[in-house]
N, C-alpha and C positions, 0 to 999 in steps of 0.2 A: 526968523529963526534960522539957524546955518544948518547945512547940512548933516543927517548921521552918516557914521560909513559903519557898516553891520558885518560881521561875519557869519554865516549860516555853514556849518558843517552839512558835508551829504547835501546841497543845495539842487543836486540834480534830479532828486525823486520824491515820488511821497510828501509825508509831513516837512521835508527840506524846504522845497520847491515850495509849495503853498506856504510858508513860511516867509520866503524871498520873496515873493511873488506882494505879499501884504505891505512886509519892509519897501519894495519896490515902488509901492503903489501912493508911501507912505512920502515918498523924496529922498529916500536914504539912496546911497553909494554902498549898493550892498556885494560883497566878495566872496562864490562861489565858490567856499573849499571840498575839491570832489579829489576822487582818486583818479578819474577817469576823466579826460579833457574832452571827449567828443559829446558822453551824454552832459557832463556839464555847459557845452556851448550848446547842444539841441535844447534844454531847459531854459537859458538863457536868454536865448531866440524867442522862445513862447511868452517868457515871461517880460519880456522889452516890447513883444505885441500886443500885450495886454494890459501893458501899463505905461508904454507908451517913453520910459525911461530908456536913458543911453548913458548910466552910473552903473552898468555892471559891469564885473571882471571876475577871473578866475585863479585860482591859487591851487596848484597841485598837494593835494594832501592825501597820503597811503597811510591810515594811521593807525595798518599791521603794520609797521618799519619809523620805529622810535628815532633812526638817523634821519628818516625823511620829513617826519614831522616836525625834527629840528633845522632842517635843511627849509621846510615852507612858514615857520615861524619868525627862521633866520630871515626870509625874502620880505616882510613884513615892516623886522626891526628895521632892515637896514633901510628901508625908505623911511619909516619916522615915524608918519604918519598917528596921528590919535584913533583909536579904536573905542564907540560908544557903544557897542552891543556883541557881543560876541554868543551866538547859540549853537553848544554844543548836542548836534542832532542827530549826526550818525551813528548808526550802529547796525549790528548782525545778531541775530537768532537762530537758535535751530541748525548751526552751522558744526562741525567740527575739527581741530585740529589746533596749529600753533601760531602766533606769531615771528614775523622774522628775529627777535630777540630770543623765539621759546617761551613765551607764557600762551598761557590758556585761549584760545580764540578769542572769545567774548569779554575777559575780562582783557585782555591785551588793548582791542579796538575800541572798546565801549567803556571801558573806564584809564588804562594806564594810557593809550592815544591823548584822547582827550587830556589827560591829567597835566602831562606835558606840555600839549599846544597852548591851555589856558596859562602854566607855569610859566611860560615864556615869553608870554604876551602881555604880562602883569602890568610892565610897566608903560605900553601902549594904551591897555585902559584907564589905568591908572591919571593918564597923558588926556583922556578923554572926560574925565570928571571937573567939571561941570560936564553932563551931556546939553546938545543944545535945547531940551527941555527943561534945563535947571536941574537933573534928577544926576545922581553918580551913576557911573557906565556901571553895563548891566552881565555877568553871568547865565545865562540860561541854559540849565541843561535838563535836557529831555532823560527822563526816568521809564518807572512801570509800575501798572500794580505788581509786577512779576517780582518787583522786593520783596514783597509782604512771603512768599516762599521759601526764602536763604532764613528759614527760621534758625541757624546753627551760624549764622554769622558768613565771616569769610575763613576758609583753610588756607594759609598763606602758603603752603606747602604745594597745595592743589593747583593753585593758579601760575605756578609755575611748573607743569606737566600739561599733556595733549588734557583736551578732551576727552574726559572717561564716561558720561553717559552716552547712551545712541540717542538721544532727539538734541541734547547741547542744551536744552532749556532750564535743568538746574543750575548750570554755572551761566545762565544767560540770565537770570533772577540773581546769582551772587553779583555778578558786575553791573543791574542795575541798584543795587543794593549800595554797590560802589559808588555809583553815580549819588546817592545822597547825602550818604559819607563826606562824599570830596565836595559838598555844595554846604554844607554844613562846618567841614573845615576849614573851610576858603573863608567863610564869613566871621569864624572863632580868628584868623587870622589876618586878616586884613581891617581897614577904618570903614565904618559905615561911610562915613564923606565921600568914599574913592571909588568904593565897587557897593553894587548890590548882585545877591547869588541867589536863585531858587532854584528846586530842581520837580518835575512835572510829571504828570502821569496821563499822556493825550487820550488814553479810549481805548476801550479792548478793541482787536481785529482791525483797527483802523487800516484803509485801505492804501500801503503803503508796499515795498519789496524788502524790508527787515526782516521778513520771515519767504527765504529763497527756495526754501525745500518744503514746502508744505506738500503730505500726499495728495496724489493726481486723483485721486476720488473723490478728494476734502476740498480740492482746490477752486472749483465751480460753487461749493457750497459755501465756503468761508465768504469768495468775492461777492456771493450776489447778496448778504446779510451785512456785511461788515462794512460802517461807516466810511464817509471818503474821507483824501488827506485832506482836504478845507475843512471838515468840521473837527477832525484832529488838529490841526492846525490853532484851532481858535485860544487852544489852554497857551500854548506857546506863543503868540502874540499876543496876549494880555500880558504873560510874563515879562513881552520885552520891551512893550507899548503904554502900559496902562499906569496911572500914577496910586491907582488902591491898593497894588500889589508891595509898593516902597514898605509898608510899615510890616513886614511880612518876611525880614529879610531872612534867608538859610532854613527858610520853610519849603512845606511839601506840597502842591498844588494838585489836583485830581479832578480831570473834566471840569473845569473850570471854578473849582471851591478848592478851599484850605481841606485838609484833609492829617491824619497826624502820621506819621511816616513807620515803621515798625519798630519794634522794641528794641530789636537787637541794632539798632542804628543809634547806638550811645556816643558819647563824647572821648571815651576812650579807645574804641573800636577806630574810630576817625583818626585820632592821633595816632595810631598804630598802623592804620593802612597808607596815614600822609607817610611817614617816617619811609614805610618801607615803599612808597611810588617813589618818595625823593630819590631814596638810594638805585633803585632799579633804573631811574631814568635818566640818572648821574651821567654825562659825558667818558664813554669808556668803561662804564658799568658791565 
């Protein structure tokens, strides 16, 4: 069997890392896209010592700053290269304010980031299908039950303004909401042959740094309760590893079961939210 070459968003922490660390362990060629080069090469280091691989590298990816994500997608195409996995993991909670374009924190980094770097790379995966398991390259992107919350949908109006709650966790439920949306439209629009998309719900509290501000009272109580990134980990490498998950495509995964994604995650919500990431993330937009 030939090598994968995998992409893991956020590979430097949390569910990233334990994610890379499995791919690592698995024979992939897997590419560390972090914002930050230093803990992505400490990660790198732990994760080459424990699995004994020398197929990793790193890809600078800031994906508050929609030029830079075209700019590390750009570094991608222009080697060529076939992409068989690509997991979309990063993301922010509980955080406030805007992205370098002006959209909304969490919906900027955790869905229009992503939305773009997947956009871009289409035809890298695309390039990857057959993967060398026989299966079409694969989408994986990390969600929440925190959708099941955006019970009113998405305010397109809203996600392009700061942050208006004080904890960020409403519109941190609208952009994982997004995140299903876009796993769900990706597969309305693409060939089962070429790509397969699911999008995942890893586990409450899992012990990860997506949630950076949690209170310093709450902070001792959440870490010593709250599962580690290896066992959050395990829904996201089934999704990106396993062959039971294929017949399953632009579905919703939850701690390792199917699971049905929320109401307001219809088909025409999807085409509405693609239409308007297209234009948003337009060259010059």
């Amino acid at each position: 069997m030939d090598q994968f070459t995998s992409v893991v968003t956020g590979a430097n922490t949390g569910l990233g890392r334990a994610t890379a660390q499995a791919l690592a362990a698995r024979g992939d060629r897997v590419i560390f896209a972090c914002r930050t080069e230093a803990k992505a090469r400490e990660a790198m280091d732990a994760v080459a010592a424990a699995t004994g691989s020398d197929q990793l590298e790193f890809l600078a990816l800031d994906l508050a700053d929609l030029d830079q994500v075209r700019s590390a997608a750009g570094t991608l195409l222009e080697r060529g290269d076939p992409i068989h996995l690509l997991v979309a993991n990063a993301g922010i909670a509980a955080q406030r304010g805007t992205t370098a374009q002006g959209f909304e924190l969490a919906f900027g980094v955790n869905h229009l980031g992503h939305f773009l770097f997947v956009s871009e790379l289409l035809p890298l995966l695309e390039a990857g299908s057959p993967a060398p398991d026989g299966a079409p390259a694969r989408v994986v992107v990390v969600s929440s039950g925190s959708h099941y919350a955006a019970k009113k949908g998405i305010d397109f109006e809203a996600v392009r303004q700061p942050t208006a709650s004080f904890s960020g966790m409403p519109e941190y439920g609208v952009s994982k909401l997004a995140n299903v949306l876009f796993v769900q439209e990706l597969c309305r629009r693409t060939d089962p042959a070429d790509l397969f998309a699911v999008a995942l719900h890893p586990g409450n509290l899992i012990g990860t740094d997506v949630m950076r501000r949690v209170p310093k009272p709450l902070e001792s109580l959440v870490k010593r309760f709250r599962p580690s990134a290896e066992v959050g980990a395990k829904t996201s490498v089934l999704c990106a590893t396993s062959a039971e998950v294929l017949d399953h495509r632009g579905e919703y995964y939850s701690v390792l079961k199917l699971k049905d994604p929320a109401k307001v995650a219809t088909p025409e919500l999807g085409a509405e939210l693609w239409r308007r990431s297209e234009e948003w993330t337009a060259p010059g937009a």
